[in-house]
N, C-alpha and C positions, 0 to 999 in steps of 0.2 A: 504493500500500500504506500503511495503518495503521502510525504508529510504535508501535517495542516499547514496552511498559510499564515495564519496567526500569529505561531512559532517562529519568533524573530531567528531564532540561528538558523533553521531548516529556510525561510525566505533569505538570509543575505546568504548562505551555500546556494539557492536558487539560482539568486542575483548573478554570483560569481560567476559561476556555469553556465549562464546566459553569454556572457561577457568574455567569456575565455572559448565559446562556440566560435569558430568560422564561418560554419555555415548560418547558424543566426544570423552573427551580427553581420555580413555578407546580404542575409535577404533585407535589415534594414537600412541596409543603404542603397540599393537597390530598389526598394519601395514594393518587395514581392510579400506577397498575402501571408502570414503567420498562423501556418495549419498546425493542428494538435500537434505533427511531429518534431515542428521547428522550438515549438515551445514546451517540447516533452525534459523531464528534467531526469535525463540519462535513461535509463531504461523503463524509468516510472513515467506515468504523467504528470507533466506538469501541474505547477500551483495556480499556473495561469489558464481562463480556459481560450482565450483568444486576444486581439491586440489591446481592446478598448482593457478588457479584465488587466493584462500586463500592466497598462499605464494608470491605470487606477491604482493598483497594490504602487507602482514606481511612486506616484505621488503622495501616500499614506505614509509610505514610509523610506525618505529621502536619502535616509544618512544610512540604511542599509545598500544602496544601490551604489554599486562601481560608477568613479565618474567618467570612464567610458561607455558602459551602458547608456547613463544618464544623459551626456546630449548624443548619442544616437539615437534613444530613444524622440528624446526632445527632435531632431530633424525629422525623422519619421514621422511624427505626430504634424509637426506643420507641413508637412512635403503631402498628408494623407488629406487634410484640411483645404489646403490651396487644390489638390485633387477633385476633393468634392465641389467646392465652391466652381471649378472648370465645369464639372458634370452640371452643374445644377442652373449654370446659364447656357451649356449646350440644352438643353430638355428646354428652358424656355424659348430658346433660339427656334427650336423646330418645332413645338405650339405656337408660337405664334407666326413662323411659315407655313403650316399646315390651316391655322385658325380653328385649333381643337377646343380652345374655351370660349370660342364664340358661339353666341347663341345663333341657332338658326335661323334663318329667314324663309318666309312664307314664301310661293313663286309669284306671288305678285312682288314683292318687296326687291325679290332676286331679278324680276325682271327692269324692275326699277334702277338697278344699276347701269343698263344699255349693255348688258354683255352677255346677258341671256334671252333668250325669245323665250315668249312662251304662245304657241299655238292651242287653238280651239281644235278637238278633232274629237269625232264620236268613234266607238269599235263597229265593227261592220259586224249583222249577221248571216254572212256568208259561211256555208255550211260547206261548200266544196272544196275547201282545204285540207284532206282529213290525215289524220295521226297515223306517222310513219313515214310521211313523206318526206325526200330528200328536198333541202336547200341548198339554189346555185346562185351566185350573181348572174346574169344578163354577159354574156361574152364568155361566160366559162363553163358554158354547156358540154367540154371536152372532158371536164371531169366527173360527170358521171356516167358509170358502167353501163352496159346496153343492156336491157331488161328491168333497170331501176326505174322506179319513178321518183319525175323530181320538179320541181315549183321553181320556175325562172324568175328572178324578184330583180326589181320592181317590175311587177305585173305590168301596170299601163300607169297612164300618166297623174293615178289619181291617187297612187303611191306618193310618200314621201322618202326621200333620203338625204339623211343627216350626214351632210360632210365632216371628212376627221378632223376640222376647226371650228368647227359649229358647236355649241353648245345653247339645250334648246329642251324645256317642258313642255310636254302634251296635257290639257287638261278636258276634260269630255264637258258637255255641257251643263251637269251640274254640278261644274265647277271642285272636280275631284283630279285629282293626277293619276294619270294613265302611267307615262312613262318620264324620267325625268334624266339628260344625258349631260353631265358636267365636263367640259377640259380641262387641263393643265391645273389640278387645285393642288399637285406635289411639284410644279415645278421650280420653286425657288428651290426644291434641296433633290436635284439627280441623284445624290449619292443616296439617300433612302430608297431610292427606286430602283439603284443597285443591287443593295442589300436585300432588300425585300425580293425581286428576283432571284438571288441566288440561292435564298430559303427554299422558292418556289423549286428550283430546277434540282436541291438538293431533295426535297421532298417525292419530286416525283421520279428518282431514281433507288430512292428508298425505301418506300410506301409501294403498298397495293394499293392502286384507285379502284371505284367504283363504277357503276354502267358498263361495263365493257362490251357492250353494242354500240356502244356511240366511238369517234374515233376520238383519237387523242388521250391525255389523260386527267382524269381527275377523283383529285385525292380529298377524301373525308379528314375532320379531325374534330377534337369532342367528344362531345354526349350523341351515342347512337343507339340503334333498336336491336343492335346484333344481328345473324345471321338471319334469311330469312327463317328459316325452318325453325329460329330458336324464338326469336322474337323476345331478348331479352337487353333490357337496360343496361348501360355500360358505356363503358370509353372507348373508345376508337382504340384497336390494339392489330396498324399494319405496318407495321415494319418489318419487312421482308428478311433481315437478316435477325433471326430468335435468339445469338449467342452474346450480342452486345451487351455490354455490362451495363449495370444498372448507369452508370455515372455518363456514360455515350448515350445512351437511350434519353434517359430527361436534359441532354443535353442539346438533342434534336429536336425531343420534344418542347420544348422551350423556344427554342429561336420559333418554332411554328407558331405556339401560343403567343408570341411576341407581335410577329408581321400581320396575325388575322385581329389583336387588339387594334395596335394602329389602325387597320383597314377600320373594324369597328367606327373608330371613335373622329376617324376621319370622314366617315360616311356619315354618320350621323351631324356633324357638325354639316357638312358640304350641301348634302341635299336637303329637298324643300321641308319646310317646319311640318307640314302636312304628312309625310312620309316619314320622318323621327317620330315624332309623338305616336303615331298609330302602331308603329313597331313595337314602340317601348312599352305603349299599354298594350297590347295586347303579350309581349315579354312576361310583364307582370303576371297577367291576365291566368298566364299558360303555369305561371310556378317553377318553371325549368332552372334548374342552377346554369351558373356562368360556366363558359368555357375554361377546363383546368385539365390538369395532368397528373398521372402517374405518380407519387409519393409529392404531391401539394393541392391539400383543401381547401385554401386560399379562394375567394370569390373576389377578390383583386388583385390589380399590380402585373406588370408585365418590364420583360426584358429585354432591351434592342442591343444585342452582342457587336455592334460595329465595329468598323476597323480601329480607330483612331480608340476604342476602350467601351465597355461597356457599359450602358445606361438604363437605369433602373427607375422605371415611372410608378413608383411601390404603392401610393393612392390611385394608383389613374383605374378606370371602369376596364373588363374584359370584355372578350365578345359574347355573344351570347351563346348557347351550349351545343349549336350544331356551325361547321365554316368547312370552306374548302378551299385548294388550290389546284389551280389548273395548268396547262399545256397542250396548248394544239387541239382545244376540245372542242367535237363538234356533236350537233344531235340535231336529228329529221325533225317534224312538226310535232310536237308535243304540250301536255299540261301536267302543272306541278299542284298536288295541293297542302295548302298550308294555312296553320294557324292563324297567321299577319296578313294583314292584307299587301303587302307587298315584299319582295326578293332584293337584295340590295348587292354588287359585285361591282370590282376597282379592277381593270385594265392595267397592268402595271407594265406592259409588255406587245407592240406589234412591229415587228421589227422582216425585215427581209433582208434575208443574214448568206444569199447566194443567186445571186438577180439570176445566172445563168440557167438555175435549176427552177427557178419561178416563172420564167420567160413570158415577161409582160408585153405583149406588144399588141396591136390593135384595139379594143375593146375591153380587154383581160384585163382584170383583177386582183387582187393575193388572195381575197375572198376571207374566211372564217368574220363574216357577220353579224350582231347580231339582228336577228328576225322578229320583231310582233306581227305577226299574222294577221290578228283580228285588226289592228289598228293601224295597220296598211303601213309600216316603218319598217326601213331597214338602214342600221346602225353602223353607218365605215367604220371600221375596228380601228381603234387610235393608243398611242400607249399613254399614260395617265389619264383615262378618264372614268369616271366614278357613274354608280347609273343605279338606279331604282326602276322595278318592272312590277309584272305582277301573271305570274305565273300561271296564275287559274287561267289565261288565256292562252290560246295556241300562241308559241314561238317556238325558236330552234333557232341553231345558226345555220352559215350558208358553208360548201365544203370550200377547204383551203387548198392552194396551191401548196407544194412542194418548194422548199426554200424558205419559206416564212414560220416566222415563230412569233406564237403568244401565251403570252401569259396573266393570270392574274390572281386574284382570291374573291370570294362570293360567301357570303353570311344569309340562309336561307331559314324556315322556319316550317319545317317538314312536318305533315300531322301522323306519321306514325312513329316518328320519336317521338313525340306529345305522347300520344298511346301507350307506348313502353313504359313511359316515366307515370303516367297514370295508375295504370296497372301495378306498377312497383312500390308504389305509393301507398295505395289501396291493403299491399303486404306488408311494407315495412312501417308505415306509420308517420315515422317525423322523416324529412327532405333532409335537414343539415346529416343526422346521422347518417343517414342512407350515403351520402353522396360523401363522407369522409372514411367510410368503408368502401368505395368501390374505388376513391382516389389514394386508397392505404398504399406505399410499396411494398410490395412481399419480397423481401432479400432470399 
């Protein structure tokens, strides 16, 4: 056993052996993280449990402490300080490029800026669109296979299509949002739009996605219903490689809870007041915990692992308990149903990354669009753009050229996860319990 800390001799023999480490006092000059082993006292553990506990006992009791310890420590301590205080105007630096603590605006108010339209437009009840059929742009009728059917959009001229610098709300006539398509709301910080891409691309070489009748890929994360045949509540558990150690696994898991908060809380601020508020109540509405992971029961705070250091928004809101990220994902004419009246998903990614293999010339396209069906829109895929839909109605995208890549993340609100988590409800009784047992890690 560890002598007590109390025990002035046992703490200045501590002190000593702190002081006389290389490797210690090495990581504090260095400014590297002070884990249980750096601060182990020889074979024992340590009287310290980490750096704050160290500098506490240093300052309790002075005249025990070697005066080499003491300003290493002292450097340490201000070098960790002037650290934070860096961190803590980087995070307001990118709230207030992103506009996360801004309150939303309504699409009247948003189109009061001159930067956004907002059109009148009713859904069609056109019935002869039906479920399964392929989406092409107009010109890239070569990519579909011969004996497909497939929907050349825009139909006629009575379609709309939203250029990829257009940014532009659809509202029907009693004054409800159809569909709502935001640009460049990340562009004063490219590098998050980096970062958040390479999550994506690291995601979807790691992960099993979901639908695999649709092309491309997309990947679940969160609170799911389980397999079909099981139909049981739980966390998202695809990662394709089962031998990764616990510390690799919530390692991944993490930067992904990280980039679908941001997207969260980005979308929610960006799009119209009208499409936040009805999300969030009906959020409420459903009871569903926030998005979390694997050994954290946490219902906030998230982590953006950047290059330049990592930043911890430890109040900020998560997503909500279902999100995903995609790649190249496309799907025929279809409907989603869900709890919320509408589907919310961030473009972070449309890139054509091989013109030769894309081969745009006359008419031609890159194509992976998105499609509303009933309300005659088709969306030029752009990278940064934010967008609110609503699923219950026929869409799909259009298929893609070869060469191009997209990417983004989408926060949807599925009603047979609602189901699952109801049902489990119904057994377990209390949610907090419930959801700090399924988020346990089992070592």
């Amino acid at each position: 056993m560890a002598p007590q800390s109390r025990d002035p001799t046992h703490l200045r023999q501590y002190f000593e052996y702190l002081a006389g480490s290389t490797l210690f006092m090495h990581a504090l000059k260095t400014r590297s993280d002070l884990d249980v082993n750096l601060l182990a006292f020889g074979d024992d553990p340590g009287l310290a449990k980490d750096a704050s506990h160290l500098k506490l006992l240093a300052t309790k009791n002075p005249g025990l402490v070697p005066e080499s310890l003491k300003g290493a420590l002292s450097e340490y301590s201000l070098q960790c300080h002037r650290k934070r205080n860096v961190a803590c105007s980087e995070k307001r630096t990118i709230a207030k490029a992103l506009g996360l603590h801004a309150t939303p605006l309504t699409a009247q108010s948003l189109a009061a800026t001159g930067i956004i339209k907002v059109v009148i437009r009713d859904r069609s009840d056109d019935t002869s669109f039906k479920r399964g059929t392929l989406l092409v742009d107009r010109g890239n009728e070569d990519l579909v296979d011969s004996g497909n059917t497939a929907l050349s959009v825009p139909v006629d001229e009575s379609w709309y299509v939203i250029e990829p610098d257009e940014s532009i709300i659809f509202i029907d006539s009693n004054g409800l949002v159809s569909l709502a398509v935001l640009r460049g709301r990340c562009s004063q910080r490219p590098d998050l739009l980096t970062y958040v891409n390479d999550v994506i691309d690291e995601a979807v070489n790691d992960r099993k996605g979901v639908r695999p009748t649709h092309g491309g890929e997309l990947i679940q994360f969160g609170w799911n219903a389980g397999p079909r045949h099981a139909h049981v509540f739980g966390l998202v558990n695809n990662l394709t490689n089962k031998r990764l150690s616990m510390t690799a696994r919530q390692q991944k898991d993490s930067r992904a809870l990280g980039i679908l908060a941001l997207s969260w809380n980005l979308l929610v601020a960006s799009l119209p007041a009208e499409v936040s508020t009805s999300c969030i109540e009906a959020i409420e509405g459903a009871g569903l915990p926030s998005m979390t992971i694997k050994g954290d029961s946490s219902d906030s705070g998230y982590t953006l692992d950047l290059p330049n250091g990592p930043l911890c928004f430890s109040t900020a809101e998560r997503a909500p308990s279902e999100g995903y990220m995609s790649q190249n994902y496309e799907s025929p004419i279809h409907t989603d149903q869900l709890y919320a009246p509408y589907a919310m998903n961030w473009v972070t990614l449309h890139s054509i990354v091989d013109p030769d293999q894309c081969q745009l010339h006359g008419d031609r396209s890159s194509g992976g669009n998105y499609v509303d069906v009933s309300l005659r829109v088709v969306v030029k895929c752009a990278t940064d753009t934010v967008m609110s839909m609503q699923p219950k109605f026929k869409h799909g995208t259009t298929l893609a050229r070869e060469g191009v890549c997209r990417q983004g993340t989408a926060i949807n609100f599925s009603r047979h996860i609602k189901k699952a988590f109801d049902e489990a409800i119904a057994i377990e009784g209390d949610v907090k319990a419930m959801v700090t047992q399924l988020a346990e890690e089992k070592k």
